[in-house]
N, C-alpha and C positions, 0 to 999 in steps of 0.2 A: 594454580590450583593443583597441587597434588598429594590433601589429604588421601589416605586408603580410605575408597567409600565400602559402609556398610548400605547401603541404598534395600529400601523398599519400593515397587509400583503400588501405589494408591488412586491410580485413575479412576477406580468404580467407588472410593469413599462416600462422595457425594449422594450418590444413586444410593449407596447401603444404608446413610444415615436418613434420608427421605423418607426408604422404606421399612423407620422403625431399627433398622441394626445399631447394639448396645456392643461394649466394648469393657471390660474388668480385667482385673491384673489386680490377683490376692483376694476375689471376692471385692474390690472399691471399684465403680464404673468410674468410668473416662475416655476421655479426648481419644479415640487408636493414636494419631499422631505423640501426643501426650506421651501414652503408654511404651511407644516404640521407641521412643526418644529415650526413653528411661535406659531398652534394651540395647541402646548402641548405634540404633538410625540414627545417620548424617545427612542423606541425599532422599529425598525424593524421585520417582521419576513418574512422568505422564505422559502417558499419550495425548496426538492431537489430530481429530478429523477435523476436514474440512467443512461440510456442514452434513451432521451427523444424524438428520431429519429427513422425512419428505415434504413436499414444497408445499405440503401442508401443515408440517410442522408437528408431524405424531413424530416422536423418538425412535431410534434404532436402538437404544437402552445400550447393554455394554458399558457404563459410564455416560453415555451422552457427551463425548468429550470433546466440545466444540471450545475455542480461545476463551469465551467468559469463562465454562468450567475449569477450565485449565488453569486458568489466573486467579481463581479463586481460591482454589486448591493450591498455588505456589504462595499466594498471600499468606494464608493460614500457615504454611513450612514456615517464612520469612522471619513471618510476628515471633515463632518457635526457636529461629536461629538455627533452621535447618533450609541445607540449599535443594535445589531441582534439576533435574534435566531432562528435557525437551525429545521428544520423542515425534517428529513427523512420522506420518505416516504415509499423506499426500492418496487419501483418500478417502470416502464418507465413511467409511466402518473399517472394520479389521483391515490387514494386510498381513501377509504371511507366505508362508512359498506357497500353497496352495491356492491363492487368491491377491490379485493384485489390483483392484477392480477404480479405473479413473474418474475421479468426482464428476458428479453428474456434470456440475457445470465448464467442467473442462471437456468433456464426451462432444465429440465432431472435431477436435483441434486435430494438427498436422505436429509431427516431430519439434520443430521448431518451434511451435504455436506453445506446443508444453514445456518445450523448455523454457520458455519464458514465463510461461505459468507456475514452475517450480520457483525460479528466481521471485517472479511476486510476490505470490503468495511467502514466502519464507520469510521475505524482506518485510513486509508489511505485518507479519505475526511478531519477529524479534521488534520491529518497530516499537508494538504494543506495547513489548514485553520490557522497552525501553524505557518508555512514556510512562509506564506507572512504577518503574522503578524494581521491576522483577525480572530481573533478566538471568535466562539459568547459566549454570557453571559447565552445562554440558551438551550441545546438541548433534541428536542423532539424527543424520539427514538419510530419512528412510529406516523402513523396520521389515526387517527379517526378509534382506535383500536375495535371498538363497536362490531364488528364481525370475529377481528383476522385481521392476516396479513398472506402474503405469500399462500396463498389458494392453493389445499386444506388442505395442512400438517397443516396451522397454524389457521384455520378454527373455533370458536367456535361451539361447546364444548371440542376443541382439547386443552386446558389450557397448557394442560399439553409440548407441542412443542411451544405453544405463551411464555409462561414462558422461555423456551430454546432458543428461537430468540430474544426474547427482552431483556435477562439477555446476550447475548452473544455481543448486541449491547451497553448495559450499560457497561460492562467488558471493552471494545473497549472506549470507552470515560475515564473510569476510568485510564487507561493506558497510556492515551495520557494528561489527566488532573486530576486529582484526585479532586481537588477540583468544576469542573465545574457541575451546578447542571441538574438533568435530569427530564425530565416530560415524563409521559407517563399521550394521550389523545384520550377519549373519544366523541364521541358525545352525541347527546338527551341533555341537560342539565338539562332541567326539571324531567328526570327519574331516583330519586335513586334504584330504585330496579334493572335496568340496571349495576350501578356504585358499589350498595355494591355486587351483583352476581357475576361482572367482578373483582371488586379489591382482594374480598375474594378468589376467584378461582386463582387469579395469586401468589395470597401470600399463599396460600396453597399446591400449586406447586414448593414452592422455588422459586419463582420470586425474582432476584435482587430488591435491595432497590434503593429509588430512593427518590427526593426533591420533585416533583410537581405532582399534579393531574391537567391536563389539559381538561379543556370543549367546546364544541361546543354548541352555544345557539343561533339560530334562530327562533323568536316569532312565525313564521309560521308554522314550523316544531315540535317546541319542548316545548309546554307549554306553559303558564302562567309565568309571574314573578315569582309571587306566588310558584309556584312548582322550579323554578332556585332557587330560597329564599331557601326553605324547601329543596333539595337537599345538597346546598351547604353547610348549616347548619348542617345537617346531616351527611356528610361526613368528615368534620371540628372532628364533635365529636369523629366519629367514628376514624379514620385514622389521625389524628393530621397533615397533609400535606397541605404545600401550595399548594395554586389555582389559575391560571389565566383562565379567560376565555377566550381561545385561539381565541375563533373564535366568533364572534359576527355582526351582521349588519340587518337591514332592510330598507322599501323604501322610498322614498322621491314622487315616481309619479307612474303613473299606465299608463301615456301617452306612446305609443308605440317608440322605437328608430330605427326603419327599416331605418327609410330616411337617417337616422346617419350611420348605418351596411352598406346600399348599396350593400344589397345582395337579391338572388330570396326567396319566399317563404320556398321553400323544401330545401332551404341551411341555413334556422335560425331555432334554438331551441327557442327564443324567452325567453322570461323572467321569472325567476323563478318563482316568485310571484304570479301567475296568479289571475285572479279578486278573482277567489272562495278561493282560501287561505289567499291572506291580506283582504278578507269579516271577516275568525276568527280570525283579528288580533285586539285588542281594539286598537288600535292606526292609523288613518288612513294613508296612503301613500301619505301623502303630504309633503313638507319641515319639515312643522311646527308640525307635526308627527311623522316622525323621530328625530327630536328637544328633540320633549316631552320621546318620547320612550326613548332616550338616557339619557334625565333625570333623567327616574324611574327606567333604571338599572343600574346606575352609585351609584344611590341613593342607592338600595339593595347592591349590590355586596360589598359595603363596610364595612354592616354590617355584615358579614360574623366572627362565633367566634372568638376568641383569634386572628382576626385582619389576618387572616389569607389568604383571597383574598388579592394580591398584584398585581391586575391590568386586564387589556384585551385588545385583542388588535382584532379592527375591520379587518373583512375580505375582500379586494379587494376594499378599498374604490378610487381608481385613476383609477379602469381598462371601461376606456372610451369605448362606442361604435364605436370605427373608423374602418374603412374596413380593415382587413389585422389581427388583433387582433379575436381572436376567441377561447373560451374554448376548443376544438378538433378539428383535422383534419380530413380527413375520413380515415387516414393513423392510426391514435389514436383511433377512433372508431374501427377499424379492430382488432387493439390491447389487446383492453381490451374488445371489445365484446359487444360493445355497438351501439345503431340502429341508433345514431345521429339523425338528424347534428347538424352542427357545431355554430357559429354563438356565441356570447356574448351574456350570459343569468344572468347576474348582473347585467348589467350598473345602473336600476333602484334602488338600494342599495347603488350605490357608494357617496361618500363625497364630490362629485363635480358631476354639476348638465350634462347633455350631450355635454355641450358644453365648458366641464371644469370650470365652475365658481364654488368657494367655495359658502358651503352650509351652512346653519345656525345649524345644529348639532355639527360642528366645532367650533364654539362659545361655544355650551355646554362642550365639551369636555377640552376646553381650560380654561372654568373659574371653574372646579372642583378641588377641591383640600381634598383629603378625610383625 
C-alpha cells in the first residue's frame, strides 16, 4: 500500500449523525463519507478506546469509540471503496501529550503486566478486524506519543518501558499480519528536536521497527510551515521512514457556534482556536483561509525527500456542533482528570461549514494531485 493518502478522521460521524448532523455539497444533502469521497478522500482514520464508558455504561462522548463503533464506521468506508487506519490509543478516552491516562481495567498492573496488556489487547482488536473481514491498511500503535503512553510507567523519560509497550503492540500486529505497516505518532510537527530526542531514545532502547513516522501539525499549536518543512526534511534524512501527517486542520471562522451546541455557558469549552491563537496564525480564519492554508501545506508536505510524505489526513473535519455531540462528558472528565466541560471545541476547523455545507478547502484538497 502506497497510495498518497488524502485521509479524513471521522471518529465522531457516528455520535454527529445520532445527534441530527446533516451533511450537503451544492445545496443536495448526503452520506459526509459520500460527499468527501467526491472531494478526494481515500483513507479513513479512527480512533480506538478501550471501553469508552463507566461501568455503568453512560458514554465518555468524543465519538464513543469503542471496536463496534470503530468497525462500523470502517464497514461503511469498505462498502464506499475507501480504506482505514487504526488508531490505538490504549486508553478509555483521549490520549495526547497532556494526558496519558491507563484503562480503568488495566489500572493496578505492574510494567510487565501492561505490556502484555498492549500485546492483547492489540491482538485480539486486529483479530476482530480480521474476522469480519476489515482489516485497515494502517495501524497507529499509540497516539500523540509526545510524552509516552500508559502514565506513569510509560511517561517520558521512561523510554525505556515506552520502547516495551509499543514493541509489545507492534509484536501483536506483526502476528496477526506480518505484512501490515505500523506508524508510531507524534505531535508538535514543527519540532525536530522533539521527533530526533524521541525517535533516537526509542531505537536506542530496542524499540521495534516499524513503517511510519506519524505527525500532528496544527498551525496554532505547532509552528510555522516553515519549521513542518524543516522537520520533516530532517527526519526524511535522518530515519529514511515514511510520513503522514496524521493529523492536521485549522479554521474557517472565528464566529461563535453556542446557538448550534444549545448548551449553557459552564457546559461549553468553546473553541479551540481562540482569537489570541489564530491572531499567530498567518492565515486568517476565514473560508478562504483555510483554502489557502490547505494550499501551502499540501504544497510543502510533498516536497518532503526521497518522496517520502505519502499523505495526511485532516482531523475531525464532519464533527458538527449539534447538541448531543460533545468532546467529553463529565463522566470522561472525571476519568482522565480533567476540569472540563464538555461541549465541541472543533466545529470551527471542520470541512463543512455549521450547518453542514461543504467548504471550499475541499476543492483544494480534491484538485491536488502531487
Amino acid at each position: 500500500m502506497d497510495k498518497w493518502i488524502k485521509g479524513m478522521d471521522l471518529s465522531s460521524l457516528i455520535e454527529v449523525e445520532r445527534a441530527g448532523g446533516k451533511f450537503y455539497d451544492n445545496g443536495i444533502e448526503g452520506d459526509a463519507m459520500d460527499i468527501l469521497k467526491t472531494y478526494g478522500m481515500n483513507m479513513i482514520r479512527l480512533r480506538l478506546w478501550n471501553e469508552p464508558y463507566t461501568k455503568d455504561g453512560i458514554s465518555y462522548g468524543g465519538g464513543g469509540n469503542d471496536i463496534k463503533t470503530v468497525l462500523a464506521l470502517a464497514k461503511r468506508a469498505a462498502q464506499k471503496g475507501i480504506g482505514w487506519m487504526l488508531d490505538f490509543h490504549y486508553s478509555d478516552c483521549w490520549t495526547d501529550p497532556g494526558k496519558q491516562t491507563i484503562p480503568k481495567s488495566w489500572q493496578g498492573k505492574d510494567v510487565n503486566e501492561l505490556k502484555q496488556a498492549v500485546y492483547d489487547f492489540t491482538f485480539d482488536t486486529l483479530m476482530q478486524c480480521k474476522e469480519t473481514n476489515l482489516m485497515p491498511e494502517i495501524v497507529a500503535v499509540g497516539n500523540e506519543l509526545s510524552a509516552g503512553l500508559l502514565w506513569p510507567y510509560g511517561k517520558v523519560p521512561e523510554y525505556g518501558n515506552i520502547a516495551k509497550f509499543l514493541s509489545a503492540g507492534i509484536q501483536a500486529v506483526r502476528s496477526i499480519e506480518p505484512s501490515l505497516p505500523v506508524m508510531l505518532h507524534l505531535d508538535n510537527g514543527g519540532c525536530h528536536e522533539l521527533y530526533k530526542t524521541w525517535f533516537d531514545a526509542y531505537i536506542e532502547n530496542n524499540g521495534d521497527d516499524f513503517e511510519y513516522i506519524g505527525l500532528s501539525y496544527y498551525p496554532f499549536w505547532h509552528g510555522t510551515l516553515q519549521m513542518l518543512e524543516d522537520n520533516m526534511k530532517e527526519l526524511a534524512l535522518r530515519y529514511h521512514k515514511k510520513m503522514i501527517v496524521t493529523e492536521v486542520s485549522t479554521g474557517f471562522t472565528l464566529e461563535d457556534y453556542k446557538e448550534y451546541e444549545k448548551l449553557e455557558d459552564v457546559e461549553r469549552k468553546g473553541m479551540a482556536t481562540k482569537a489570541e491563537l489564530a491572531a499567530k496564525v498567518p492565515y486568517p480564519m476565514t473560508k478562504q483561509g483555510q483554502a489557502d492554508f490547505m494550499t501551502d501545506f499540501l504544497n510543502i508536505i510533498q516536497k518532503t525527500p526521497e518522496n517520502l510524505c505519502k499523505g495526511f489526513c485532516y482531523w475531525e473535519p464532519a464533527w458538527l456542533p449539534v447538541p448531543g455531540s460533545q468532546w467529553a462528558t463529565p463522566e470522561a472528565c472525571a476519568y482522565m482528570g480533567e476540569k472540563g466541560p464538555g461541549g465541541n471545541e472543533w466545529a470551527n476547523q471542520a470541512l463543512f461549514d455549521y450547518d453542514g455545507n461543504t467548504l471550499p478547502a475541499l476543492s483544494v484538497i480534491r484538485n491536488f494531485h502531487p
